[in-house]
C-alpha positions in Angstrom: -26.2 -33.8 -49.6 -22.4 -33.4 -50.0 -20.9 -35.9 -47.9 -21.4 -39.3 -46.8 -19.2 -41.0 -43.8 -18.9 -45.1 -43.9 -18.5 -47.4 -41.1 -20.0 -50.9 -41.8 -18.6 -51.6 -37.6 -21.4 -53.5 -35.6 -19.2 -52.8 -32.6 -18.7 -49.5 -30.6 -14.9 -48.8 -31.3 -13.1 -45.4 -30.7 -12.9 -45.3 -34.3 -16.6 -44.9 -34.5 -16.5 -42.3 -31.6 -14.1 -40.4 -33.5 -16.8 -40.5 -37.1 -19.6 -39.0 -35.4 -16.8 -36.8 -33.8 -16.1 -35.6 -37.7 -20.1 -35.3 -38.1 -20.6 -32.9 -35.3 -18.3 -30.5 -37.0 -19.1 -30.8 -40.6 -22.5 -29.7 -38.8 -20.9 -26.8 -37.1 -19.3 -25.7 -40.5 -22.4 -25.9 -42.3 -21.4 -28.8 -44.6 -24.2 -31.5 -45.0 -23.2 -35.1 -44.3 -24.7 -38.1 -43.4 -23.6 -41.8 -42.2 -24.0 -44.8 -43.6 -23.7 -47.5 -41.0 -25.2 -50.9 -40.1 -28.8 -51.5 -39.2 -29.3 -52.1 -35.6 -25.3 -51.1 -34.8 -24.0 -48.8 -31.8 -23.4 -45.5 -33.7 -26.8 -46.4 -35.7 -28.0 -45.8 -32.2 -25.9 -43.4 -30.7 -26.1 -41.2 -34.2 -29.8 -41.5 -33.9 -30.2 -40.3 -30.3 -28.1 -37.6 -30.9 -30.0 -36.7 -34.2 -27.2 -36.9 -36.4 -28.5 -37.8 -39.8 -28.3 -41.3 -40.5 -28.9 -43.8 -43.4 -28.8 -48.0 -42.8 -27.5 -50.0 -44.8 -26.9 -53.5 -44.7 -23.1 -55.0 -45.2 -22.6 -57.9 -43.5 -23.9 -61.2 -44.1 -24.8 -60.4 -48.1 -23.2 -60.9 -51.6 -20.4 -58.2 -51.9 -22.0 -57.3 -55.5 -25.3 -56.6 -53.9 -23.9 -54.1 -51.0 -21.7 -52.4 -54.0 -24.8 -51.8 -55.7 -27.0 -50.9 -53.6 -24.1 -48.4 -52.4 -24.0 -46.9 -55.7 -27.6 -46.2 -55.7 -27.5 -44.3 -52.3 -24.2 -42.2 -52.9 -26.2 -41.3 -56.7 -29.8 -40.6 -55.3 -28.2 -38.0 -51.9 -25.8 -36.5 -54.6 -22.8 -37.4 -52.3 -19.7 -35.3 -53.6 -17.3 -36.8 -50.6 -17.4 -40.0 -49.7 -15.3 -41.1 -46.3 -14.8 -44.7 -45.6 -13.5 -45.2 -41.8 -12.7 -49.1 -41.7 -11.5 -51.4 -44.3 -14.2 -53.7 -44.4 -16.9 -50.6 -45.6 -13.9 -49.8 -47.8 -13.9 -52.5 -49.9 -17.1 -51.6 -51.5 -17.7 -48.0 -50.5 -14.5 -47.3 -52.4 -15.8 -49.7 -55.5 -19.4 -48.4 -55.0 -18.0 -44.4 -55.0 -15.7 -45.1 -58.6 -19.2 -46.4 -60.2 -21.4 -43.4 -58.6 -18.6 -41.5 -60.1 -18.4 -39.8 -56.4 -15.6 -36.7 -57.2 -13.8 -37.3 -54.0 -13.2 -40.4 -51.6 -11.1 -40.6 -48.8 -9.8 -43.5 -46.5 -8.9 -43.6 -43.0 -5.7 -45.7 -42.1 -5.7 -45.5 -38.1 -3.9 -49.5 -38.3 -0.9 -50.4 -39.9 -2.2 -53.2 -41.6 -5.1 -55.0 -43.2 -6.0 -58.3 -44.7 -7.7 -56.4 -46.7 -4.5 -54.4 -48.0 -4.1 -55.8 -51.3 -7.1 -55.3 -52.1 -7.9 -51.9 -51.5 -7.8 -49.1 -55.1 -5.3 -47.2 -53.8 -5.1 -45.0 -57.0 -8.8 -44.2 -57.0 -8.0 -42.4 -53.4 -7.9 -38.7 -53.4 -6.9 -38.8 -49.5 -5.8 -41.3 -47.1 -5.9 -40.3 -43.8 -3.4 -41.9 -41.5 -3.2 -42.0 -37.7 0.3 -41.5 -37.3 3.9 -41.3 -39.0 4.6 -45.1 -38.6 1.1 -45.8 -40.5 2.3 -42.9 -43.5 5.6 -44.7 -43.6 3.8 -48.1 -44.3 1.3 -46.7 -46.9 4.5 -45.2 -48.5 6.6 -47.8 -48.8 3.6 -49.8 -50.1 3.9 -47.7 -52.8 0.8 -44.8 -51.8 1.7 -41.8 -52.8 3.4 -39.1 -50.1 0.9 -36.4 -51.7 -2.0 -38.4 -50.6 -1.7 -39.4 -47.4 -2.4 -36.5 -44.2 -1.6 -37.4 -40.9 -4.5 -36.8 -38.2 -4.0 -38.1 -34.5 -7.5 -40.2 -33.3 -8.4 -37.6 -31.1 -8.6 -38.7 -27.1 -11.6 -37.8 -24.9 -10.0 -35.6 -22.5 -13.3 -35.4 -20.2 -12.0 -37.9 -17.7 -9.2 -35.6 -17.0 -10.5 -32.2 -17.5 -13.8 -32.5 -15.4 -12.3 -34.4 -12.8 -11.9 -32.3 -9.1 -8.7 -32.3 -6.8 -9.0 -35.6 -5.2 -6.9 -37.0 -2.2 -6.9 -40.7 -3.4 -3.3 -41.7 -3.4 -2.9 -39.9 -0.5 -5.5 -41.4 1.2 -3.8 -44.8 -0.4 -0.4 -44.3 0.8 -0.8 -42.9 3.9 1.0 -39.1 2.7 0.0 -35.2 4.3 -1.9 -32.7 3.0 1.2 -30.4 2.9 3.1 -33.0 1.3 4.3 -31.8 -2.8 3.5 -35.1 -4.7 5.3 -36.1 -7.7 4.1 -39.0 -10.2 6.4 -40.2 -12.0 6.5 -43.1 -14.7 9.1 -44.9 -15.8 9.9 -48.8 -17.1 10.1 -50.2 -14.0 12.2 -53.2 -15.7 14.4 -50.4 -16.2 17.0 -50.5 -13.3 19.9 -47.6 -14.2 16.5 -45.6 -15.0 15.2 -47.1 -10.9 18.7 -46.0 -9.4 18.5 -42.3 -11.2 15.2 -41.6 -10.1 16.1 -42.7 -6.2 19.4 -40.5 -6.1 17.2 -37.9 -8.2 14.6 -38.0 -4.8 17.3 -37.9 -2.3 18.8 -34.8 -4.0 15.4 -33.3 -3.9 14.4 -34.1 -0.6 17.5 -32.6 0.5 16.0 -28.8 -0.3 12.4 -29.9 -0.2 11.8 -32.3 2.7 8.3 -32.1 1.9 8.6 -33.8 -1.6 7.1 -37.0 -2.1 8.0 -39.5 -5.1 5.0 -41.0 -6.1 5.8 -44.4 -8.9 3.5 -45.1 -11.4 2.7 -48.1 -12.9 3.3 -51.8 -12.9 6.8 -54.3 -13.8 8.6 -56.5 -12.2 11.2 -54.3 -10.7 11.1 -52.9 -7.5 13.9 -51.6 -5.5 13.6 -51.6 -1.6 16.1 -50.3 0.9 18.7 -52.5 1.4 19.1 -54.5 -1.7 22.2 -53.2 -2.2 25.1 -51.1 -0.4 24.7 -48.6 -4.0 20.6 -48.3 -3.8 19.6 -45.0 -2.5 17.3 -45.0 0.6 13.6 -45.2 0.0 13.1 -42.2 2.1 10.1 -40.3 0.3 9.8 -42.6 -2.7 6.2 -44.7 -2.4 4.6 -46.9 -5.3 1.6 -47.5 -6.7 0.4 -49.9 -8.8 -2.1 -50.9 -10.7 -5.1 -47.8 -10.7 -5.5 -47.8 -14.1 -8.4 -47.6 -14.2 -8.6 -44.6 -11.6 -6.0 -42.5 -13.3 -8.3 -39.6 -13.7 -8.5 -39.6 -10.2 -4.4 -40.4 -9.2 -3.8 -38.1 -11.5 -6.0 -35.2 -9.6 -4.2 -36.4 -6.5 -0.7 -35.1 -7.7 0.6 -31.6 -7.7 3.4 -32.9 -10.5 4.1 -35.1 -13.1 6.9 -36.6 -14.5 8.4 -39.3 -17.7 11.6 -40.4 -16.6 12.5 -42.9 -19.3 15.1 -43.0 -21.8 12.9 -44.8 -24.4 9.9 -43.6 -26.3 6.4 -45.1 -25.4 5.4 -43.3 -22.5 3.1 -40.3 -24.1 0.1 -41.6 -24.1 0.9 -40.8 -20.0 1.8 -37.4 -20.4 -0.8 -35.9 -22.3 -3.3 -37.2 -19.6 -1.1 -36.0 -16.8 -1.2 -32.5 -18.8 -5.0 -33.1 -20.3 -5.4 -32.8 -16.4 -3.5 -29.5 -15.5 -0.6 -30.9 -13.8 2.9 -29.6 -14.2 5.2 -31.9 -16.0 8.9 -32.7 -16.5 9.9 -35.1 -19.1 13.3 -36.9 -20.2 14.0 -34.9 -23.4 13.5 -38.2 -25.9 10.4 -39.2 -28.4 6.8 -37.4 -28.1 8.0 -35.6 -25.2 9.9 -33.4 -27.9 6.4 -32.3 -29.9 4.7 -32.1 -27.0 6.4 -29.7 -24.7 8.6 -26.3 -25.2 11.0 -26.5 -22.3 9.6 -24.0 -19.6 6.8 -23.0 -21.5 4.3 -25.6 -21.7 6.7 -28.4 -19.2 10.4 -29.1 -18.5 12.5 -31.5 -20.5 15.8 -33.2 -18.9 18.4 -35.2 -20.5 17.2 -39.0 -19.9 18.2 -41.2 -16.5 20.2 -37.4 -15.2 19.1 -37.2 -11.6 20.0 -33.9 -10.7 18.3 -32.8 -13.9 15.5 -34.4 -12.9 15.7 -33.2 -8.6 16.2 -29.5 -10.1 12.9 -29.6 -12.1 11.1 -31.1 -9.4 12.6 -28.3 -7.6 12.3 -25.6 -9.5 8.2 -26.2 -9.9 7.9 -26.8 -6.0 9.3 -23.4 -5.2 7.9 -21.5 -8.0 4.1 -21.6 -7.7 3.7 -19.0 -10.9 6.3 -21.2 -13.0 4.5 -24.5 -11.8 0.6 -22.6 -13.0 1.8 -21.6 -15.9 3.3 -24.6 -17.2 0.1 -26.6 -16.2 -2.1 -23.6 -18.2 0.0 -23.8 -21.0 0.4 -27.9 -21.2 -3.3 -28.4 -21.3 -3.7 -25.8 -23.8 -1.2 -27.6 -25.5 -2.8 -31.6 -25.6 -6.5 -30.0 -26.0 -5.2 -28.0 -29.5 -3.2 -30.6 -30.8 -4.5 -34.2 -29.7 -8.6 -33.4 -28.2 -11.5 -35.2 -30.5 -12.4 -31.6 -31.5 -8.8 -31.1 -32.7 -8.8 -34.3 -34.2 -12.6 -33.5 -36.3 -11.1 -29.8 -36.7 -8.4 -31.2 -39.0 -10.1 -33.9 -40.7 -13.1 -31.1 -41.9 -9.6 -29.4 -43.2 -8.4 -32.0 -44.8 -11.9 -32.2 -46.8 -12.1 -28.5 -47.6 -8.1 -28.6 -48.9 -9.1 -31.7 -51.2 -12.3 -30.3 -52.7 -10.2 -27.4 -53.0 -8.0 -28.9 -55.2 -10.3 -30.6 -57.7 -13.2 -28.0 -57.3 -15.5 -29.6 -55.5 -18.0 -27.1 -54.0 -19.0 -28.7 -50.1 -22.3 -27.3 -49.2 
């Protein structure tokens, strides 16, 4: 055996998703691994019906020197040559158990920014830490962890929801809207009134070329603009919420024929990849994650933040440009499934274990 994945979790988590994730494609690669996890746990169960191969081990509830020992024994007896610790609990003795077994190579994940376990983690006995995003590098950093050691892997989102879903006709069953009508979701802070008026005046303008547009918003918050609040509020004409659905966004989503992030502040991305994970066109307000995520008219639009016209000309430009409008949707979900998919996210983490061994010539077979 080469390598061994930890996770002493008793509970199903997406972090445990994302490890047998990272065992499917050490599989596919040819590499051996195995996972240690908890007697009687979810991905003890899931791993096993999916015939993943799988050791027990039990962590909780026993001495700490006990667990560490019987650790070492295991990673000696399978050879292991990688050891990968997903949570910090395992990773207080799989990293203690792997210095003893004398494993060549042990890597952390990091997906939180902290731990109480923090302090007392062996940071220098690390080869790699993998972290789930810049903020949790720029914490291991300035904890004093290395730059060198730490690679930044996304947690990789199951886009199945989204891709597999059909063309559904739920919000326009919901609000009441015609089949010929050109929807547009769009989500914004809806605390955030300057960002309220720009999308209203941004609907008008569009509605004045496209009467058939239809602003669909998003979300939930405590502000809500209605006609006559105020002699300066743009009519309502052709702007419709709707919130609350979260839990059918696959489906609101497959109700839309556009997609847009009209917020000034970071925060909202999590939105957009869905919105492109599910093949819609999108326009975005050019700030934060929007940035890495789209090439302005090649995988979605960006506009300068709370610009109405900005904003009505994209809308406008997708409506009346049926090739621009495919190929931004082709291009967009191309884009979230490469960078941010679970088989992106086990791609780079099997990379990040070749690169390492590598480096200290470690042969992974």
């Amino acid at each position: 055996m080469s390598v061994i994945l930890l996770d002493a979790g008793r509970e199903w988590r997406d972090g445990q998703r994302q490890v047998l994730d990272v065992a499917r494609e050490l599989g596919r690669k040819g590499i051996r691994a195995h996972l240690v996890v908890e007697p009687g746990s979810e991905i003890f169960r899931r791993a096993s019906a999916e015939g993943l191969p799988t050791l027990t081990l039990r962590m909780h509830g026993r001495m700490g020197w006990l667990v560490r020992r019987n650790l070492v024994t295991l990673l000696r007896d399978h050879g292991c040559k990688l050891l990968h610790v997903h949570e910090t609990f395992g990773a207080a003795l799989g990293l203690a158990a792997a210095a003893s077994a004398e494993v060549p190579l042990r890597i952390l994940s990091r997906a939180a920014d902290s731990s109480p376990l923090e302090g007392k983690l062996p940071f220098a006995s690390i080869d790699a830490i993998i972290a789930g995003t810049d903020g949790v590098k720029s914490i291991l950093v300035r904890g004093g962890v290395a730059e060198t050691k730490i690679e930044v892997v996304p947690p990789g989102v199951d886009f199945s929801p989204f891709t597999a879903q059909a063309r559904d006709d739920l919000v326009r069953r919901e609000l009441g809207l015609g089949a010929d009508d050109f929807l547009v979701g769009v989500i914004l802070p809806l605390e955030d009134e300057r960002g309220q008026m720009a999308l209203l005046e941004a609907a008008a303008l569009a509605r004045g070329q496209a009467p058939k547009v239809r602003i669909v918003v998003l979300g939930q918050g405590s502000l809500r603009l209605d006609a006559g609040e105020g002699a300066d509020v743009p009519a309502m004409d052709g702007v419709r919420y709707l919130l609350g659905f979260r839990k059918e966004i696959p489906r609101v989503l497959a109700s839309l024929d556009m997609f847009a992030v009209f917020s000034h502040l970071d925060g909202l991305g999590g939105s957009l990849i869905e919105a492109m994970a599910s093949g819609l066109p999108v326009a975005a307000a050019d700030v934060g994650m929007a940035r890495d995520l789209i090439i302005h008219r090649e995988s979605g639009l960006l506009v300068p933040p709370r610009n109405a016209k900005a904003l009505a000309d994209a809308i406008l430009k997708v409506h009346f440009d049926r090739n621009l409008a495919a190929r931004l949707a082709a291009r967009g979900r191309e884009t979230v499934l490469e960078k941010y998919s679970v088989e992106a996210m086990a791609r780079r983490v099997a990379g990040v274990y070749e690169y390492r061994a590598h480096r200290k010539g470690v042969k992974l077979v």
